[in-house]
C-alpha positions in Angstrom: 0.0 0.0 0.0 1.1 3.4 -1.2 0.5 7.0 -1.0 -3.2 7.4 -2.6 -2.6 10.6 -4.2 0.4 13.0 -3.6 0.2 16.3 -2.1 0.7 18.5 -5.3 4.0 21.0 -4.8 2.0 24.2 -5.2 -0.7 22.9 -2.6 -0.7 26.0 -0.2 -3.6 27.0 2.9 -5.7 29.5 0.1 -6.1 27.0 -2.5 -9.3 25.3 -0.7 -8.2 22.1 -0.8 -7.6 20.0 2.2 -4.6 17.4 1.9 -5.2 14.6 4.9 -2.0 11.7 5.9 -4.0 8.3 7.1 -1.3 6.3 8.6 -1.6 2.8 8.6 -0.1 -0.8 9.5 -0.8 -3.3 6.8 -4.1 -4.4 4.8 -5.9 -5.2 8.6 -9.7 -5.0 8.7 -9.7 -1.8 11.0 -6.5 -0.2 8.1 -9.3 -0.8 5.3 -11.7 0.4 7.6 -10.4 4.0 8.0 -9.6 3.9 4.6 -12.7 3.2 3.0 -14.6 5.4 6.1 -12.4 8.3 4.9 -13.1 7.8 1.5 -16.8 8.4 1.9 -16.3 11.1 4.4 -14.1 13.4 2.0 -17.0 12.2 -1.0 -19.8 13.7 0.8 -18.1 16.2 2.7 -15.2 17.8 0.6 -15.8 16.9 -2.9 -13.4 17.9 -5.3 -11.7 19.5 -2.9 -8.8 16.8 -1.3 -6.0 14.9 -1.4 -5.3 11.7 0.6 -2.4 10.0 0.9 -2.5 6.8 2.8 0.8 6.0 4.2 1.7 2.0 5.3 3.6 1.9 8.0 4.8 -1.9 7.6 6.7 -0.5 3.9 7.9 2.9 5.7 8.0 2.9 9.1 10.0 5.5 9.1 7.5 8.4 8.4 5.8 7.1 12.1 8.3 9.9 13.7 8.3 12.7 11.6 4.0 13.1 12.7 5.1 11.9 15.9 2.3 8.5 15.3 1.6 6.2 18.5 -1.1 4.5 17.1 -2.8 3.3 13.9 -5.1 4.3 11.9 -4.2 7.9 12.6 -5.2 10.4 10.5 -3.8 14.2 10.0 -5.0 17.1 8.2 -2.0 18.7 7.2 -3.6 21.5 5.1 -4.8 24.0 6.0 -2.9 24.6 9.1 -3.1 23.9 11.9 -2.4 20.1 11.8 -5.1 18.3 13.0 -4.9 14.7 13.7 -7.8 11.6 14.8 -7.0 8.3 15.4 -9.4 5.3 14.9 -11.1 3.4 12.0 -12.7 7.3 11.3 -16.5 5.2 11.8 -17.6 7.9 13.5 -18.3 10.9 11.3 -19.4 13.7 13.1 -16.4 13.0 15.6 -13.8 12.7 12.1 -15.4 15.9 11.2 -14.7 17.9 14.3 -11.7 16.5 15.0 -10.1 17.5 11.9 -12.3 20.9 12.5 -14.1 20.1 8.7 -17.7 21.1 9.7 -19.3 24.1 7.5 -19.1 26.8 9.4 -22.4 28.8 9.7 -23.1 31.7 7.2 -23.3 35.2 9.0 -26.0 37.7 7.3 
């Protein structure tokens, strides 16, 4: 398992687009979990507008200290800052949501 999709170079906090890191450990059922659960999340909630890179920590474990993971599934919102991070198979969505601080803010007349 590789990255899903790259973070594009020129991806920068004004462009709208939200890039999220879902660390993993191998294909297990709660892995494919968080991966599929973020999936539909970023569908119905951000269409169009992400990037997800899934990173395996069995190929690189490596990248596990430079986000500073403890635990798998993790998943970090890297853009826009500030990093935001949940950890879990992401089943929850309202929890996903406000933990990555992704719910539509209300419009003011």
């Amino acid at each position: 398992m590789s990255a899903a999709r790259e973070m594009p170079p020129s991806a920068s906090a004004d462009d709208g687009q939200v890039h999220l890191r879902l660390y993993v450990a191998g294909q297990t059922p709660k892995s494919l979990a968080a991966i599929a659960n973020l999936k539909r999340l970023c569908e119905e909630h951000l269409a169009g507008r992400y990037t997800i890179e899934v990173v395996d920590l069995q190929v690189t474990p490596q990248l596990a200290a430079g986000d500073q993971i403890v635990a798998v599934p993790t998943l970090i919102r890297r853009l826009p800052p500030p990093l935001r991070r949940v950890i879990g198979d992401l089943s929850n969505a309202e929890r996903v949501l406000v933990g990555l601080d992704m719910l539509p803010r209300p419009s003011t007349p």
